[in-house]
N, C-alpha and C positions, 0 to 999 in steps of 0.2 A: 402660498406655502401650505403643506398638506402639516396637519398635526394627527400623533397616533391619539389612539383616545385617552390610554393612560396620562399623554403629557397636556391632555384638553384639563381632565380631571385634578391635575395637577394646578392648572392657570385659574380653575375654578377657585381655587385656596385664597386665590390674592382679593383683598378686595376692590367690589364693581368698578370702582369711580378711578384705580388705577391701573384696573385691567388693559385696556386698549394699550395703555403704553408700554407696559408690561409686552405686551404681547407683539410690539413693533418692535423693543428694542433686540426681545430673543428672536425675533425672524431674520433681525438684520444680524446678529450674530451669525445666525445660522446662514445665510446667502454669505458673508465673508466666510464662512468654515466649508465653501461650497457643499453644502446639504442639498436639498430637495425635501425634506421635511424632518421636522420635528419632533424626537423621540423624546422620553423620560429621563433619558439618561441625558441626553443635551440640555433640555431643560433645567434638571440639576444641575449643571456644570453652568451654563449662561446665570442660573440666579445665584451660582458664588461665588461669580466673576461680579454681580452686583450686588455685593458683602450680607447677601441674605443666607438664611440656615434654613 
């Protein structure tokens, strides 16, 4: 799964230790929204579907 860099820079915010999950569970989001990658704007949207601001 390709990420633009904005929404790299974005995953960076989260912290280390719950990054990787972080980041599996917005890919699998994104494969259900059939994506091919990873924007800022998905990104936002997949982390307030998981009650984050």
């Amino acid at each position: 799964m390709e990420w633009t860099p904005s929404a790299e820079s974005r995953l960076k915010e989260v912290p280390f230790f719950v990054r990787p999950v972080v980041r599996r569970k917005i890919e699998g989001l994104a494969v259900e929204a059939g994506k091919s990658e990873v924007d800022e704007g998905f990104y936002e949207s997949a982390k307030a579907q998981f009650g984050q601001k």
